[in-house]
Backbone bond lengths (Angstrom), bond angles and torsions (degrees), N, CA, C in turn:
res aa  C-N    CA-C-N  psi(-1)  N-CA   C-N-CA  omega(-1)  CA-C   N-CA-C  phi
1 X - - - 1.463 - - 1.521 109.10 -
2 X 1.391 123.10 122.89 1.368 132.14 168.06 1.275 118.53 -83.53
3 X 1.444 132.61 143.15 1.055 165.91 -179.74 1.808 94.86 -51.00
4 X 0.733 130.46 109.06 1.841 123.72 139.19 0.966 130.96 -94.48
5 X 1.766 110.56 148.34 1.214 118.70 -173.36 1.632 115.04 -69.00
6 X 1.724 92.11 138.01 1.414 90.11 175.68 1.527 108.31 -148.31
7 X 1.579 120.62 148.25 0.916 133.65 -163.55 1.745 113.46 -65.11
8 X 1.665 100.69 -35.69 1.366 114.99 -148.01 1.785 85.78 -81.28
9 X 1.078 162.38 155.65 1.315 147.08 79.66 1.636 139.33 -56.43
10 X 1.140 137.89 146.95 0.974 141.66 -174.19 1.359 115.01 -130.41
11 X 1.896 115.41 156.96 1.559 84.64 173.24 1.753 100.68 -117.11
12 X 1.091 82.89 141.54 1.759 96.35 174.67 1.534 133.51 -40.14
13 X 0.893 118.09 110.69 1.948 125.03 169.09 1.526 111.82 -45.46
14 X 1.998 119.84 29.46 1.536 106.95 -171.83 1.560 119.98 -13.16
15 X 1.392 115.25 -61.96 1.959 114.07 -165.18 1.110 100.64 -50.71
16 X 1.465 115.94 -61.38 1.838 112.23 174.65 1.665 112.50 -25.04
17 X 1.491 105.81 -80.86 1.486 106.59 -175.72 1.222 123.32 -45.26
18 X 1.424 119.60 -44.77 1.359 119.48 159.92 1.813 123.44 -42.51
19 X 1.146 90.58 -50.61 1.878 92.02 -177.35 1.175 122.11 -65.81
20 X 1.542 105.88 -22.80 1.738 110.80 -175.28 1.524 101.73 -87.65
21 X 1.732 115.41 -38.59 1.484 108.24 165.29 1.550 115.01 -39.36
22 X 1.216 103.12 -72.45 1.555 105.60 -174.44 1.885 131.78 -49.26
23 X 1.675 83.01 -37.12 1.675 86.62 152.29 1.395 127.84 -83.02
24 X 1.187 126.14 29.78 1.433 119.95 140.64 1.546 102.23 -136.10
25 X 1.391 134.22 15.19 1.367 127.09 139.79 1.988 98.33 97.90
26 X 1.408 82.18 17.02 1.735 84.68 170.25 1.077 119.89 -71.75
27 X 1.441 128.73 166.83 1.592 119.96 165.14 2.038 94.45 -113.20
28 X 0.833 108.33 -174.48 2.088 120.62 -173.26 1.381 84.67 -68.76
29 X 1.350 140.75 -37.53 1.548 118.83 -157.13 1.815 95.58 -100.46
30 X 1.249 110.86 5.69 1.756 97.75 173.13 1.365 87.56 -105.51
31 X 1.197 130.73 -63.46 1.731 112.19 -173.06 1.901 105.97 -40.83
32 X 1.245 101.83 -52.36 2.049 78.61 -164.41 1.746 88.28 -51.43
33 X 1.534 132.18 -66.30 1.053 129.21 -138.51 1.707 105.46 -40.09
34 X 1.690 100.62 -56.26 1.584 103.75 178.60 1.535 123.01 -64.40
35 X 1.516 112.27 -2.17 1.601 106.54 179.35 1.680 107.39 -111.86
36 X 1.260 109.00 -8.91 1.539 121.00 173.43 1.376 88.23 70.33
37 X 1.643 114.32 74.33 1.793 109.59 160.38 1.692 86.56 -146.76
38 X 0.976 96.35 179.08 2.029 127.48 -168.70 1.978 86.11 -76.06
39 X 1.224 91.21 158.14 1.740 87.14 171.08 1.389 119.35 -89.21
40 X 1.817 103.75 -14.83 1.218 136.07 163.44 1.665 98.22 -23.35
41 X 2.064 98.53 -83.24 1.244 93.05 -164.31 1.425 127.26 -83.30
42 X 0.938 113.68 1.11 1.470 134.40 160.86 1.882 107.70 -38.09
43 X 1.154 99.07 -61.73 1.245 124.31 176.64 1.838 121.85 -63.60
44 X 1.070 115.38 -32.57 1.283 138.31 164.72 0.992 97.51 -80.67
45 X 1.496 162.17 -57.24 1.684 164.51 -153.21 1.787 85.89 -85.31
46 X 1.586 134.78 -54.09 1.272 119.97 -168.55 1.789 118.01 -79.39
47 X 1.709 106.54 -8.81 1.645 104.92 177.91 1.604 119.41 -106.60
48 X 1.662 75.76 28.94 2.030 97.51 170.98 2.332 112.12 77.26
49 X 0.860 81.70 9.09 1.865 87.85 -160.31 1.649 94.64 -70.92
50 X 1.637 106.75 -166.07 1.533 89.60 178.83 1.049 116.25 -142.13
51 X 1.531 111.79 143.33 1.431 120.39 -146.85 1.539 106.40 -112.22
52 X 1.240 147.81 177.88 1.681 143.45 147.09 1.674 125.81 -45.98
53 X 0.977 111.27 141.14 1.574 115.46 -158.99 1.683 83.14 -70.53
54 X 1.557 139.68 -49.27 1.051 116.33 170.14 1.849 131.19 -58.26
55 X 0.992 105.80 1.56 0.877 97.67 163.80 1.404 140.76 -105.87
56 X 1.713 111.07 3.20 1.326 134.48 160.57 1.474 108.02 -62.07
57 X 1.531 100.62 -44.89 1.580 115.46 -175.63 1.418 121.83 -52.70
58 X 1.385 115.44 -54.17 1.181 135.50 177.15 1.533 134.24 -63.32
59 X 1.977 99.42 -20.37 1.584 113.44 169.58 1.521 88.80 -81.89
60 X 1.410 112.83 -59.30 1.142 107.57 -161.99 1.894 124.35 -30.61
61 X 1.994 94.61 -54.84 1.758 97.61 161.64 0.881 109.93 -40.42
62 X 1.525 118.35 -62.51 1.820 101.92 -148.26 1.307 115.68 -79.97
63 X 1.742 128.25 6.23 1.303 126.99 144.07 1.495 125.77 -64.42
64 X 1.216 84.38 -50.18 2.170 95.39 176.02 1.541 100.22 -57.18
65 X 1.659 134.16 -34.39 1.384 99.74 -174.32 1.376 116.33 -98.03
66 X 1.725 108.57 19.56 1.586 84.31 166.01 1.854 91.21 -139.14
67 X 1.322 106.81 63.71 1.296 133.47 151.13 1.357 111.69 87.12
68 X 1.187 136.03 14.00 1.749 134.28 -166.57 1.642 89.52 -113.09
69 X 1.390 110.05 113.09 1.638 127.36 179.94 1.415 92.33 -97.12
70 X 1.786 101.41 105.79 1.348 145.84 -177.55 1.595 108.26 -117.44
71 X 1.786 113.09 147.02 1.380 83.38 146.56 1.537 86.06 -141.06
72 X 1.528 116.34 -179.12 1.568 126.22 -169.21 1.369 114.20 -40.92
73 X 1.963 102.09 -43.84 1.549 116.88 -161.63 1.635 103.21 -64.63
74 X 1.150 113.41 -40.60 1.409 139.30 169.49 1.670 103.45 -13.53
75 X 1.468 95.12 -62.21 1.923 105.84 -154.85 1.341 107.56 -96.97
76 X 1.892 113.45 10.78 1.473 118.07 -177.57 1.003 97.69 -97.15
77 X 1.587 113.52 142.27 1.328 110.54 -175.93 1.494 85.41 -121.60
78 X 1.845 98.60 94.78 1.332 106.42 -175.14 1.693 109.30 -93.46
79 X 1.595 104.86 168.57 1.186 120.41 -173.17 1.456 122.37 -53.17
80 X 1.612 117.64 1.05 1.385 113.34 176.92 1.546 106.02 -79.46
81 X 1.701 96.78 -28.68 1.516 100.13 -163.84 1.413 114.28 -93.33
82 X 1.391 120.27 -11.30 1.651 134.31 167.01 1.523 99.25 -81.96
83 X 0.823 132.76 -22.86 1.890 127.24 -176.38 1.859 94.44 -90.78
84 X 0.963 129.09 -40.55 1.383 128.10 -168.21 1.900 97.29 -84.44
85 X 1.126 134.31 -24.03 1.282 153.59 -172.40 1.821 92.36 -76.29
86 X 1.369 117.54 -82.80 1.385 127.92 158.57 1.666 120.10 -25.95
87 X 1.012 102.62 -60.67 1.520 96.08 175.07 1.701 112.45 -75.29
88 X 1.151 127.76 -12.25 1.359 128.58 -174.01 1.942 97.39 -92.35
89 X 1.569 111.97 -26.83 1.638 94.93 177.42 1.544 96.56 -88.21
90 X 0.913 150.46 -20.24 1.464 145.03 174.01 1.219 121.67 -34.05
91 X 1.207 100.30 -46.46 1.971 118.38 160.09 1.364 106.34 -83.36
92 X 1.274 130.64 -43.33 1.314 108.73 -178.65 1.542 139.55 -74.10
93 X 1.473 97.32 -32.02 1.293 137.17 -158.17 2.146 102.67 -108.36
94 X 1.200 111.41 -43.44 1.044 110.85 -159.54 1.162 139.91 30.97
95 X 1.545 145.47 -94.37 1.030 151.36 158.57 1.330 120.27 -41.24
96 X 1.509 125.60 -19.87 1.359 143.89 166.37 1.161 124.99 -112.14
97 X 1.519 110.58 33.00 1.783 117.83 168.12 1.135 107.81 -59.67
98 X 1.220 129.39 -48.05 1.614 133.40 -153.38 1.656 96.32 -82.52
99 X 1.191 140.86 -16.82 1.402 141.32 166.99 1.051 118.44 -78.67
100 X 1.549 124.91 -51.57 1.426 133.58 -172.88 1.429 101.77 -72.43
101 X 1.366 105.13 -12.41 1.777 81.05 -169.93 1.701 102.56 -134.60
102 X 1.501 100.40 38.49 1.799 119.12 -163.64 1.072 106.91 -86.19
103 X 1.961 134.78 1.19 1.457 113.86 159.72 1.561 97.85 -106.45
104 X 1.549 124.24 40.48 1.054 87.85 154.01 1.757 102.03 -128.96
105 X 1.091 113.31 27.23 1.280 142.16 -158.07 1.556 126.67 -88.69
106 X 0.955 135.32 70.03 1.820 110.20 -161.94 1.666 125.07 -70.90
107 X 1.324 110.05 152.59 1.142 120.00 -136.34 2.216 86.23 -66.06
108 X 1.218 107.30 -32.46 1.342 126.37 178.71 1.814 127.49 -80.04
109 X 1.398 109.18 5.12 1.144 115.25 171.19 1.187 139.19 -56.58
110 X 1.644 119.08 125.64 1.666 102.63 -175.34 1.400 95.97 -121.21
111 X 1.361 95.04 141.74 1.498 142.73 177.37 1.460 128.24 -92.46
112 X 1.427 110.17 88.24 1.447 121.41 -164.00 1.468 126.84 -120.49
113 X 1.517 113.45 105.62 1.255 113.96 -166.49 2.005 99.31 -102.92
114 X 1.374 97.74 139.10 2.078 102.35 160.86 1.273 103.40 -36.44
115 X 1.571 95.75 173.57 1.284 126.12 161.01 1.899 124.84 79.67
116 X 1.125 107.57 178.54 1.190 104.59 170.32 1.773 120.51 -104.42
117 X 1.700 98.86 142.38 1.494 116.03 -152.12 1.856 93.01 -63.61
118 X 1.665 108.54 -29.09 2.043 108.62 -171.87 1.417 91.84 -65.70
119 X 1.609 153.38 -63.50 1.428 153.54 151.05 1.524 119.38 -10.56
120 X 1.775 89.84 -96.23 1.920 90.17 172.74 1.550 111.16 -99.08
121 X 1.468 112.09 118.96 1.441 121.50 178.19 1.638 113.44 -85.23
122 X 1.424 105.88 41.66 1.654 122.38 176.80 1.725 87.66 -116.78
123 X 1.059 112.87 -49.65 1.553 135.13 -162.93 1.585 113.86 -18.12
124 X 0.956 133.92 133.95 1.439 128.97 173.65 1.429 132.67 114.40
125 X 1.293 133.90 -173.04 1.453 130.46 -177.14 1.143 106.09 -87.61
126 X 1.275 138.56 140.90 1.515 143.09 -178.15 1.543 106.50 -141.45
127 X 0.815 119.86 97.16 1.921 123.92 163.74 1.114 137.29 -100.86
128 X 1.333 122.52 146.72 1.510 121.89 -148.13 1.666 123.29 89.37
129 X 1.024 119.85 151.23 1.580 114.85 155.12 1.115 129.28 -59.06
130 X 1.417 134.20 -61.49 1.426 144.20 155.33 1.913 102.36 -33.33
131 X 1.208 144.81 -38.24 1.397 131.85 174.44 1.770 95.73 -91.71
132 X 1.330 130.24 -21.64 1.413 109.96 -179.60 1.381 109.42 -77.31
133 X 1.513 114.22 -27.77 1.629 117.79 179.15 1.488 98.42 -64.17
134 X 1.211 155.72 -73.01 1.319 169.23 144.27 1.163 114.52 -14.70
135 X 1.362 126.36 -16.24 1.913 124.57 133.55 0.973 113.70 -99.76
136 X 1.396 155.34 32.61 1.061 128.44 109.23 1.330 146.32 -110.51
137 X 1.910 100.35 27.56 1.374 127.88 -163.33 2.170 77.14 -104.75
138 X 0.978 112.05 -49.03 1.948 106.42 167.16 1.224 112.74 -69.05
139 X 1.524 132.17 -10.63 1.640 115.13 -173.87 1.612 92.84 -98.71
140 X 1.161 117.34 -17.39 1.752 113.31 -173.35 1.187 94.47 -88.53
141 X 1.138 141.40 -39.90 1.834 159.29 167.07 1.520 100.26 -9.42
142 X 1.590 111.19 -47.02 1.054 125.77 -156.53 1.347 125.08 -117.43
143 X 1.526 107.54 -36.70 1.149 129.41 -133.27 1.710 99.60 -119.43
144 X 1.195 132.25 99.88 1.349 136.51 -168.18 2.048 119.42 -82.17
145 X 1.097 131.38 89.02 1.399 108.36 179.12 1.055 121.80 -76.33
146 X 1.703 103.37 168.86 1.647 93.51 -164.62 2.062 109.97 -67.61
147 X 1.386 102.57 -161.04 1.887 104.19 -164.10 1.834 82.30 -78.21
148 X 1.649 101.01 -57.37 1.739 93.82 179.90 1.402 133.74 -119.52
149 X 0.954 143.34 179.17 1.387 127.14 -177.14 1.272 103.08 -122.90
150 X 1.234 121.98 68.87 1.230 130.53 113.39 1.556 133.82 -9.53
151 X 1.433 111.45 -58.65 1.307 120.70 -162.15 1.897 112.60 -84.94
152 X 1.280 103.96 9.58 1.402 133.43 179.23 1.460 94.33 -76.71
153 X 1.140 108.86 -31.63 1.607 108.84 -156.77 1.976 97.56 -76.31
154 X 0.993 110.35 -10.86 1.474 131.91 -150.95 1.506 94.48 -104.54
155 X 1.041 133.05 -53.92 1.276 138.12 179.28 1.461 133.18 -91.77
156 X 1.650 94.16 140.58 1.706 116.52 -156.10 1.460 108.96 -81.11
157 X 1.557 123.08 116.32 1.350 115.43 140.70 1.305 139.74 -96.59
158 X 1.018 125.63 157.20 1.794 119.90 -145.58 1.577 97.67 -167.05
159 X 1.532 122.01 128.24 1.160 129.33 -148.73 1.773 91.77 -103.56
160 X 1.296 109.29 158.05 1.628 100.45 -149.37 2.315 78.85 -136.22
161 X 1.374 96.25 -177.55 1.441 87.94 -170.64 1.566 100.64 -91.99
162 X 1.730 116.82 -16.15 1.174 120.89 161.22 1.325 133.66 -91.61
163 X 1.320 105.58 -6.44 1.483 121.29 173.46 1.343 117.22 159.79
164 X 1.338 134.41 -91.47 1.690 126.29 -156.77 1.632 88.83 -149.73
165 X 1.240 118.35 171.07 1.624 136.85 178.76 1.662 95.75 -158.25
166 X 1.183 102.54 118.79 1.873 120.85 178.07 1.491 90.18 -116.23
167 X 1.584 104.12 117.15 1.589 101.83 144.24 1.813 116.28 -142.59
168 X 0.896 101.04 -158.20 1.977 111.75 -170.36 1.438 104.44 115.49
169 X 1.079 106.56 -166.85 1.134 125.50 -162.98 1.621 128.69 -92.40
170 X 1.373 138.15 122.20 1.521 130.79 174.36 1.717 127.41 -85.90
171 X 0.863 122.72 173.14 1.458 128.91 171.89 1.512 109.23 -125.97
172 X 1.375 109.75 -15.92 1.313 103.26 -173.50 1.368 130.67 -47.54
173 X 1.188 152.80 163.58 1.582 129.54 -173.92 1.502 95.09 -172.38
174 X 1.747 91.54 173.58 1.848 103.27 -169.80 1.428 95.23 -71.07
175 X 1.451 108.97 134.93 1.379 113.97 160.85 1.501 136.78 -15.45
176 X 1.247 109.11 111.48 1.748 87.77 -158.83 0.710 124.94 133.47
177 X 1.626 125.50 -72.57 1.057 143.29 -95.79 1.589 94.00 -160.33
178 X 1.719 135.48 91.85 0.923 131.24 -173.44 1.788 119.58 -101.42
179 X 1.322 120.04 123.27 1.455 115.65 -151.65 1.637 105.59 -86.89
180 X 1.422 125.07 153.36 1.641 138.42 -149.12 1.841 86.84 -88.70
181 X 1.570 120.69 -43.24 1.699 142.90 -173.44 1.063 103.19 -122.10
182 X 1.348 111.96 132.69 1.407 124.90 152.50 1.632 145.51 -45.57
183 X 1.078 151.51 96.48 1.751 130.36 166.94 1.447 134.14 -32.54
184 X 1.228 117.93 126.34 0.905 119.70 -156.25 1.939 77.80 -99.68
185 X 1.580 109.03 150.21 1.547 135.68 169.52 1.192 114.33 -179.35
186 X 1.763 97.93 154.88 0.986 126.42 -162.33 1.616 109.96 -129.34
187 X 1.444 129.88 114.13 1.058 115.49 -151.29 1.894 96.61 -125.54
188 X 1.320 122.91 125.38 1.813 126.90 173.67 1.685 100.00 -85.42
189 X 1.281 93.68 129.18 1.726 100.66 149.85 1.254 114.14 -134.87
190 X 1.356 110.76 138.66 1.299 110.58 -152.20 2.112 96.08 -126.45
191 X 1.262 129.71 123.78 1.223 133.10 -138.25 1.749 96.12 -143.47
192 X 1.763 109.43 121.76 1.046 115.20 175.47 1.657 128.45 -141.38
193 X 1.662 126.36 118.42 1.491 132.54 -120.75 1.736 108.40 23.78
194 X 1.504 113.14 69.51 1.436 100.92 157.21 1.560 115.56 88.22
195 X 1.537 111.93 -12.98 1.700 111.70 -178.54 1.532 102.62 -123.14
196 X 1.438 94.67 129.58 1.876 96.64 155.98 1.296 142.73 -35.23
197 X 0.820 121.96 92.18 1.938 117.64 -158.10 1.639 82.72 -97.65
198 X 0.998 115.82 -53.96 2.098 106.95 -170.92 1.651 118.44 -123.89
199 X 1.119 83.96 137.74 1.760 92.43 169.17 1.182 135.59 -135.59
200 X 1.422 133.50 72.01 1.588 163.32 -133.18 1.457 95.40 -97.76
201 X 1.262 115.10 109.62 1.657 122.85 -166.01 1.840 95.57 -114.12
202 X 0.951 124.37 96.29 1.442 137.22 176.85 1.417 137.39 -86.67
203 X 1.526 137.55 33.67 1.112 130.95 -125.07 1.739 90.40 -123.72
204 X 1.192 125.45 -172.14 1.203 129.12 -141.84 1.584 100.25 -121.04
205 X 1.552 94.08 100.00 1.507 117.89 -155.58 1.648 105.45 -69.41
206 X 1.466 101.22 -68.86 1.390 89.15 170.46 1.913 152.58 -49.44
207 X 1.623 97.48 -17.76 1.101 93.27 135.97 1.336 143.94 -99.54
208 X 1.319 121.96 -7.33 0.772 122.43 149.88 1.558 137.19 -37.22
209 X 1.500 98.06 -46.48 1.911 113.52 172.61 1.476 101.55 -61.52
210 X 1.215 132.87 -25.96 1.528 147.54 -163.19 1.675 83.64 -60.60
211 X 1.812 97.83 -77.39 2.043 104.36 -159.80 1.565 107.16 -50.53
212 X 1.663 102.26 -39.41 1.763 85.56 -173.82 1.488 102.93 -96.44
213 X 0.758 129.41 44.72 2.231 136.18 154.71 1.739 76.54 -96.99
214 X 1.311 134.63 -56.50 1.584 117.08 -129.68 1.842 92.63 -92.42
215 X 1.823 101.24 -44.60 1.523 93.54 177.00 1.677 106.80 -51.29
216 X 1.229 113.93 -78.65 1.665 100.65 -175.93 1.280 130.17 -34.44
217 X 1.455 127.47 -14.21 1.532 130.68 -179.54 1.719 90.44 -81.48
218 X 1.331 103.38 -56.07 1.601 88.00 -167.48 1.786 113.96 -67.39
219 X 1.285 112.23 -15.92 1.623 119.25 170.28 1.644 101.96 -56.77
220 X 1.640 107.49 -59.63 1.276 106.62 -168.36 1.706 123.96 -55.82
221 X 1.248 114.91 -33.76 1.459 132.26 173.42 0.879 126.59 -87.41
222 X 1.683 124.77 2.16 1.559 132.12 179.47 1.884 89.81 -67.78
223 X 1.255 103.48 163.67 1.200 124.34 -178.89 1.790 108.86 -59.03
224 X 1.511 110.62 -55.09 1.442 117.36 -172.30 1.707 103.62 -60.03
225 X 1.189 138.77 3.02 1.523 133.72 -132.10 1.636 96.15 -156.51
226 X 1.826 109.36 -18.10 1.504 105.50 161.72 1.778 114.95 -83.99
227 X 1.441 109.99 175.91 1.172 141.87 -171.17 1.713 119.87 -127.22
Protein backbone atom coordinates (compact mmCIF):
# COMPACT_ATOMS: atom_id res chain seq x y z
CA UNK A 1 0.00 0.00 0.00
CA UNK A 2 1.34 3.48 -1.06
CA UNK A 3 1.24 6.52 0.77
CA UNK A 4 -1.15 9.34 -0.77
CA UNK A 5 -0.87 12.65 -0.99
CA UNK A 6 -2.59 14.54 1.45
CA UNK A 7 -3.15 17.96 2.29
CA UNK A 8 -4.10 17.47 5.97
CA UNK A 9 -0.96 16.57 8.22
CA UNK A 10 -1.10 15.64 11.65
CA UNK A 11 1.29 15.05 14.31
CA UNK A 12 1.56 11.64 15.57
CA UNK A 13 0.73 10.15 19.20
CA UNK A 14 4.55 8.33 18.92
CA UNK A 15 3.91 6.46 22.70
CA UNK A 16 0.59 5.32 21.32
CA UNK A 17 2.22 3.77 18.21
CA UNK A 18 4.86 2.50 20.09
CA UNK A 19 2.59 0.68 22.67
CA UNK A 20 0.35 -0.87 20.17
CA UNK A 21 3.65 -2.05 18.31
CA UNK A 22 4.79 -3.68 21.31
CA UNK A 23 1.45 -5.07 22.06
CA UNK A 24 1.55 -7.28 19.32
CA UNK A 25 5.38 -7.80 19.73
CA UNK A 26 6.35 -6.06 16.49
CA UNK A 27 9.58 -4.43 16.01
CA UNK A 28 9.42 -0.75 13.42
CA UNK A 29 10.39 -3.01 10.46
CA UNK A 30 7.19 -5.43 10.95
CA UNK A 31 4.75 -2.54 11.38
CA UNK A 32 6.02 -0.64 8.07
CA UNK A 33 6.18 -4.17 6.39
CA UNK A 34 2.36 -4.84 7.37
CA UNK A 35 1.27 -1.16 6.64
CA UNK A 36 3.29 -0.94 3.31
CA UNK A 37 5.41 2.29 4.50
CA UNK A 38 9.43 2.85 4.54
CA UNK A 39 10.71 2.03 8.12
CA UNK A 40 11.89 5.52 7.59
CA UNK A 41 8.44 6.71 8.29
CA UNK A 42 7.52 4.40 10.67
CA UNK A 43 10.08 5.94 12.67
CA UNK A 44 9.06 9.52 12.11
CA UNK A 45 5.19 8.48 13.07
CA UNK A 46 6.92 6.84 16.53
CA UNK A 47 9.22 10.26 17.47
CA UNK A 48 5.82 12.11 17.54
CA UNK A 49 6.63 14.37 14.17
CA UNK A 50 3.96 14.80 11.57
CA UNK A 51 2.82 12.58 9.28
CA UNK A 52 -0.49 12.61 6.58
CA UNK A 53 -3.87 12.25 8.04
CA UNK A 54 -3.91 9.14 5.72
CA UNK A 55 -1.50 7.89 7.18
CA UNK A 56 -2.88 7.83 10.78
CA UNK A 57 -5.63 5.96 8.95
CA UNK A 58 -3.78 3.30 7.55
CA UNK A 59 -1.71 2.34 10.97
CA UNK A 60 -4.73 2.60 12.49
CA UNK A 61 -6.14 -0.53 9.89
CA UNK A 62 -3.34 -2.42 10.13
CA UNK A 63 -3.82 -2.52 13.97
CA UNK A 64 -7.60 -3.28 13.72
CA UNK A 65 -6.75 -6.26 11.44
CA UNK A 66 -4.75 -8.07 13.66
CA UNK A 67 -6.97 -7.28 16.65
CA UNK A 68 -5.86 -3.90 18.53
CA UNK A 69 -9.30 -1.69 18.44
CA UNK A 70 -7.70 1.62 17.32
CA UNK A 71 -9.09 4.39 15.63
CA UNK A 72 -6.98 7.14 13.46
CA UNK A 73 -8.03 9.96 16.08
CA UNK A 74 -6.46 7.66 18.58
CA UNK A 75 -2.68 8.06 17.20
CA UNK A 76 -3.17 12.02 16.70
CA UNK A 77 -1.53 13.67 18.99
CA UNK A 78 -3.91 16.43 18.52
CA UNK A 79 -3.80 19.99 19.66
CA UNK A 80 -6.01 19.44 22.73
CA UNK A 81 -3.32 17.25 24.00
CA UNK A 82 -0.15 19.53 23.00
CA UNK A 83 -1.93 22.69 24.66
CA UNK A 84 -2.62 20.68 27.95
CA UNK A 85 1.19 19.25 27.59
CA UNK A 86 2.35 23.13 27.37
CA UNK A 87 0.46 24.27 30.08
CA UNK A 88 1.47 21.26 32.30
CA UNK A 89 5.51 22.23 31.64
CA UNK A 90 4.78 25.82 32.68
CA UNK A 91 4.72 24.53 36.19
CA UNK A 92 7.14 22.15 35.62
CA UNK A 93 9.50 23.52 33.38
CA UNK A 94 8.92 27.21 33.82
CA UNK A 95 11.47 29.34 32.48
CA UNK A 96 12.12 26.45 30.00
CA UNK A 97 8.62 25.92 28.55
CA UNK A 98 9.57 27.03 25.21
CA UNK A 99 12.50 24.24 25.14
CA UNK A 100 10.82 21.36 26.66
CA UNK A 101 8.15 21.65 24.50
CA UNK A 102 10.28 23.08 21.19
CA UNK A 103 9.26 20.28 18.69
CA UNK A 104 6.09 21.14 19.00
CA UNK A 105 6.74 24.73 18.67
CA UNK A 106 7.20 26.81 15.45
CA UNK A 107 10.20 28.34 14.83
CA UNK A 108 7.80 31.68 14.14
CA UNK A 109 5.53 31.69 17.06
CA UNK A 110 4.08 34.64 18.77
CA UNK A 111 3.62 34.78 22.26
CA UNK A 112 1.06 37.11 23.64
CA UNK A 113 0.29 37.95 27.06
CA UNK A 114 -2.73 41.00 28.31
CA UNK A 115 -2.18 43.93 29.84
CA UNK A 116 0.05 46.70 29.99
CA UNK A 117 3.97 46.17 29.42
CA UNK A 118 4.54 49.60 32.58
CA UNK A 119 2.35 46.78 35.04
CA UNK A 120 3.28 43.31 33.60
CA UNK A 121 6.84 43.50 32.11
CA UNK A 122 6.03 39.94 30.35
CA UNK A 123 3.23 41.96 28.57
CA UNK A 124 3.10 42.12 24.85
CA UNK A 125 3.75 40.51 21.39
CA UNK A 126 6.83 38.40 21.32
CA UNK A 127 7.83 36.42 18.06
CA UNK A 128 10.06 33.85 17.40
CA UNK A 129 11.43 31.41 19.92
CA UNK A 130 14.38 33.34 21.08
CA UNK A 131 11.57 36.42 22.03
CA UNK A 132 9.08 33.62 23.39
CA UNK A 133 11.99 32.29 25.65
CA UNK A 134 12.52 36.01 26.88
CA UNK A 135 8.71 36.25 27.70
CA UNK A 136 8.63 33.85 29.68
CA UNK A 137 12.08 34.20 31.27
CA UNK A 138 10.06 38.04 32.46
CA UNK A 139 6.69 36.30 33.23
CA UNK A 140 8.54 33.82 35.75
CA UNK A 141 10.66 37.09 36.78
CA UNK A 142 7.65 37.85 38.49
CA UNK A 143 5.19 35.61 38.37
CA UNK A 144 5.13 32.68 41.07
CA UNK A 145 3.12 29.23 40.32
CA UNK A 146 1.45 27.50 42.65
CA UNK A 147 3.82 24.31 44.64
CA UNK A 148 1.18 21.91 42.58
CA UNK A 149 -1.13 21.93 39.95
CA UNK A 150 -3.85 20.88 41.25
CA UNK A 151 -5.81 23.65 39.81
CA UNK A 152 -5.26 22.01 36.28
CA UNK A 153 -7.76 19.75 37.39
CA UNK A 154 -10.19 22.81 37.20
CA UNK A 155 -9.50 23.87 33.84
CA UNK A 156 -11.22 23.43 30.42
CA UNK A 157 -9.68 22.34 27.20
CA UNK A 158 -11.75 22.60 24.19
CA UNK A 159 -10.56 22.05 20.65
CA UNK A 160 -10.96 25.26 18.59
CA UNK A 161 -11.04 25.22 14.54
CA UNK A 162 -7.45 26.59 14.91
CA UNK A 163 -6.45 24.63 17.67
CA UNK A 164 -7.32 24.47 21.56
CA UNK A 165 -8.90 27.30 24.05
CA UNK A 166 -7.70 26.68 27.91
CA UNK A 167 -9.54 28.59 30.42
CA UNK A 168 -10.45 28.56 34.42
CA UNK A 169 -8.93 29.81 36.86
CA UNK A 170 -5.00 30.50 38.21
CA UNK A 171 -3.31 30.83 41.52
CA UNK A 172 -0.32 31.95 40.16
CA UNK A 173 0.77 35.30 41.79
CA UNK A 174 3.57 38.06 42.21
CA UNK A 175 6.36 36.56 43.87
CA UNK A 176 5.77 36.60 47.35
CA UNK A 177 2.87 37.45 47.41
CA UNK A 178 0.14 34.67 47.67
CA UNK A 179 -3.47 35.73 46.39
CA UNK A 180 -6.89 35.21 48.93
CA UNK A 181 -8.99 34.51 44.83
CA UNK A 182 -7.91 33.26 41.98
CA UNK A 183 -7.60 34.91 38.12
CA UNK A 184 -9.73 34.11 36.01
CA UNK A 185 -7.98 33.41 32.02
CA UNK A 186 -8.48 32.35 29.06
CA UNK A 187 -5.68 31.34 27.00
CA UNK A 188 -5.82 30.59 22.48
CA UNK A 189 -3.32 28.39 20.92
CA UNK A 190 -3.50 28.38 17.69
CA UNK A 191 -1.50 25.19 15.87
CA UNK A 192 -0.39 24.66 12.26
CA UNK A 193 0.81 20.94 10.65
CA UNK A 194 1.30 20.04 14.34
CA UNK A 195 3.33 23.33 15.68
CA UNK A 196 2.25 26.22 17.83
CA UNK A 197 2.16 29.23 15.74
CA UNK A 198 0.16 31.39 18.70
CA UNK A 199 -0.24 31.72 22.20
CA UNK A 200 -2.82 34.47 23.36
CA UNK A 201 -2.57 34.59 27.22
CA UNK A 202 -5.85 36.45 28.35
CA UNK A 203 -6.31 36.63 31.98
CA UNK A 204 -7.97 39.16 34.12
CA UNK A 205 -5.90 42.23 33.98
CA UNK A 206 -7.47 44.37 36.24
CA UNK A 207 -7.11 42.29 38.90
CA UNK A 208 -4.35 41.41 38.19
CA UNK A 209 -3.03 45.31 38.44
CA UNK A 210 -4.73 44.87 42.01
CA UNK A 211 -1.70 41.93 43.25
CA UNK A 212 1.10 43.93 41.69
CA UNK A 213 -0.13 47.65 43.28
CA UNK A 214 -0.03 45.45 46.67
CA UNK A 215 3.28 43.30 45.87
CA UNK A 216 5.18 46.57 45.08
CA UNK A 217 3.75 48.44 48.19
CA UNK A 218 5.05 45.77 50.32
CA UNK A 219 8.54 45.82 48.13
CA UNK A 220 8.51 49.51 48.66
CA UNK A 221 8.25 49.42 52.59
CA UNK A 222 10.36 46.40 53.21
CA UNK A 223 13.09 47.56 55.40
CA UNK A 224 16.07 47.13 52.65
CA UNK A 225 13.94 49.61 50.23
CA UNK A 226 13.44 52.36 53.16
CA UNK A 227 15.30 55.66 53.55
Amino acid sequence: MNQTPSSSNKRCHGAKVVSLRNQLGWTQEDLAEKAGYSDRLIRKAEAGQTVSAVTLTTLAETFQRHGVPVAAADLEMGAVAIARRFIECMYTETTGVIDAMSEYVSDDVVIHFAGDMNVFPFAGRHQGKDAARQAFRLFYSVIQPPEDMSEMDDMQFLATQQGALVWGNTWSHPIGMPMEEPIQLAIRMDFQDGLMTLFDDRFDTAMGFEHFCRANQVIDQSPGNRR
